[in-house]
C-alpha positions as CSV (number, residue, x, y, z in Angstrom):
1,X,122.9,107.3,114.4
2,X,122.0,104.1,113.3
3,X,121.7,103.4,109.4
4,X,118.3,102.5,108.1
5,X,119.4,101.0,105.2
6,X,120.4,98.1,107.1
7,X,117.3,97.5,108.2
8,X,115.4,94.8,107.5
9,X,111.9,95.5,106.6
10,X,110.7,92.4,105.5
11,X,112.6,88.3,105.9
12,X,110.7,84.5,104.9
13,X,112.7,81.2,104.9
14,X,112.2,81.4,101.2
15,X,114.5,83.7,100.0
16,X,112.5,87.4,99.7
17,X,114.2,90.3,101.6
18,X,113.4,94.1,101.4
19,X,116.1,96.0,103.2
20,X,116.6,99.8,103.3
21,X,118.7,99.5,100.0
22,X,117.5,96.6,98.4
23,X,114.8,93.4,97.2
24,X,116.3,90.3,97.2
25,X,114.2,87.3,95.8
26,X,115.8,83.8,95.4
27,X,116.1,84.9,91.4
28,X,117.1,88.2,91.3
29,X,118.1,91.9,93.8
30,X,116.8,94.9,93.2
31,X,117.8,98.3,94.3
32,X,114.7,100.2,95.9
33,X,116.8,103.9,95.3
34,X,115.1,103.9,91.9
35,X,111.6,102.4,92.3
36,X,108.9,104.8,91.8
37,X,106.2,102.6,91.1
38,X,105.3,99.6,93.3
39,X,102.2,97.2,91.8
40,X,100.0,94.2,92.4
41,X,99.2,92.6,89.0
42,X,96.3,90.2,89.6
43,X,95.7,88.7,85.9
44,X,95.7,85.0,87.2
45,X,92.5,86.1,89.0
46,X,90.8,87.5,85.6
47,X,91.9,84.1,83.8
48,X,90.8,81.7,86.9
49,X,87.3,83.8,86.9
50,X,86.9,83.1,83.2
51,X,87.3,79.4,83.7
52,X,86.1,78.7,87.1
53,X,82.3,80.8,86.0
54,X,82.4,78.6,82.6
55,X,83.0,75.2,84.1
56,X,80.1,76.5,86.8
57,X,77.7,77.6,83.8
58,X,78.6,74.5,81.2
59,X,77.5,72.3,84.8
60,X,73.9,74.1,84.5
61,X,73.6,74.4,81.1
62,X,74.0,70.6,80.1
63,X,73.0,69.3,83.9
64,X,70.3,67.6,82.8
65,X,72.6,65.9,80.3
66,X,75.4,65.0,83.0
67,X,74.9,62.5,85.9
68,X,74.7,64.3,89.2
69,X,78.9,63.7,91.0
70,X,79.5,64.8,87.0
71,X,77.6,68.1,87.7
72,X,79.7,68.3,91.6
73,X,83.2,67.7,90.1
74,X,83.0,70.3,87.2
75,X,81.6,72.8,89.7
76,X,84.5,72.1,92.7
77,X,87.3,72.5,89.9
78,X,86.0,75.5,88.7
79,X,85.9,76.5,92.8
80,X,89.2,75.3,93.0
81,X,90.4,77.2,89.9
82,X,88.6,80.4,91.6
83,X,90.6,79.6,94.9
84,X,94.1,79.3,93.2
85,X,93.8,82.5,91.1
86,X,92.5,84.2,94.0
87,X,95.6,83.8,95.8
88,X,98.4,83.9,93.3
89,X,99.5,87.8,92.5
90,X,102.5,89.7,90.5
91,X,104.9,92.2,92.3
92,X,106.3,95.1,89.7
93,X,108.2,97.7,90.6
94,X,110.4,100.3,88.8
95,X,109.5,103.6,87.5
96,X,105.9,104.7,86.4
97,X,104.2,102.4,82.8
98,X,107.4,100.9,82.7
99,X,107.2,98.4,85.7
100,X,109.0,95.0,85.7
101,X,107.9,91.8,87.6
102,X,110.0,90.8,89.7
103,X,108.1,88.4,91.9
104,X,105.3,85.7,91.7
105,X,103.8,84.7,95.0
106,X,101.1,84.3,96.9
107,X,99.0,87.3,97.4
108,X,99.4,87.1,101.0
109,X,102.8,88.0,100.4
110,X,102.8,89.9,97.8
111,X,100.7,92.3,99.9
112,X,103.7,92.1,102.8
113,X,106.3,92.6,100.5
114,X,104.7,95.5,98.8
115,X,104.1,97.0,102.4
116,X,108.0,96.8,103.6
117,X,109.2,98.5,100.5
118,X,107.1,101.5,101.1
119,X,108.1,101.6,105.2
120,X,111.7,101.5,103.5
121,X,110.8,104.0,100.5
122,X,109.4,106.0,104.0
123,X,112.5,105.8,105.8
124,X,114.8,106.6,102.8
125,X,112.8,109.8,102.8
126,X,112.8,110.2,106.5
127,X,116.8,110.2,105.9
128,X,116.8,112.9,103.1
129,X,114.6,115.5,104.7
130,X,116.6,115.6,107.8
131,X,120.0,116.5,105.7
132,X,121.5,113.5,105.7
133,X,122.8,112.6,102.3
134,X,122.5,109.7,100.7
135,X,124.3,108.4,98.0
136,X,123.9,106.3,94.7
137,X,124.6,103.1,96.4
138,X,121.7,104.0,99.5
139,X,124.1,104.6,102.1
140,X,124.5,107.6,104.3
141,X,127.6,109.7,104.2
C-alpha cells in the first residue's frame, strides 16, 4: 500500500510544499494533522480599495483644479494600487478563531496551496475510515 503521506500535493521553485504530513514555506513547516481551519485573509484588498477609490474621487473632485496627465497619473496609481491588493492574499490555518498566518502570496497561490491541503486533509481521512491507523507524527502503522 502506498503511504499518502508522502505524497506531494502541492511543489513551486519557491520554497511552499504541502505533503500528506506537512506545509513547508521557505520560513516555517507546519504539521497539517492538527489544522482544522484553512483561510484566505484578503485585508490588503480592503486597504488598496480604500486608497485606489480616493485617489480616483480626489482626481474628479479637484479635476478642474489639476492639469489633465495630473488627473491620468493619480487615477493609474490608484488602478495600480487596486491591481496589487487584488492579487496579494494571507494563508491561516490551525484550529477554528484561533488561526495563524503562515503565508503571504499571491492570491493565485494562495488559492493552490489552500486547495492541496484539503486533497491531503481528504486523503488523511480516506486513510482513517478504512482502518488504517495513523499516528501523532501522520504516518501509517
Amino acid at each position: 500500500m502506498t503511504n499518502s503521506n508522502d505524497t506531494i500535493y502541492y511543489s513551486d521553485g519557491r520554497g511552499i510544499c504541502v505533503t500528506g504530513r506537512r506545509l513547508r514555506t521557505r520560513f516555517k513547516d507546519e504539521a497539517l494533522a492538527p489544522v482544522q481551519s484553512v483561510q484566505i485573509g484578503r485585508e490588503p484588498l480592503m486597504i488598496a480599495a480604500v486608497v485606489g477609490i480616493g485617489l480616483t474621487l480626489f482626481a474628479n473632485r479637484f479635476g478642474d483644479l489639476l492639469l489633465f496627465h495630473e488627473q491620468i497619473i493619480l487615477v493609474l496609481a490608484g488602478l495600480t494600487i487596486l491591481a496589487v491588493g487584488y492579487s496579494i492574499a494571507a494563508l491561516r490555518i490551525g484550529q477554528y478563531m484561533h488561526e495563524k498566518t503562515v503565508l503571504w502570496s499571491t492570491i493565485w497561490t494562495v488559492r493552490s496551496v489552500r486547495e492541496a491541503i484539503a486533497r491531503a486533509k481528504h486523503a488523511q481521512d480516506e486513510l482513517s475510515s478504512k482502518g488504517v491507523v495513523v499516528n501523532s507524527e501522520g504516518l501509517a502503522d
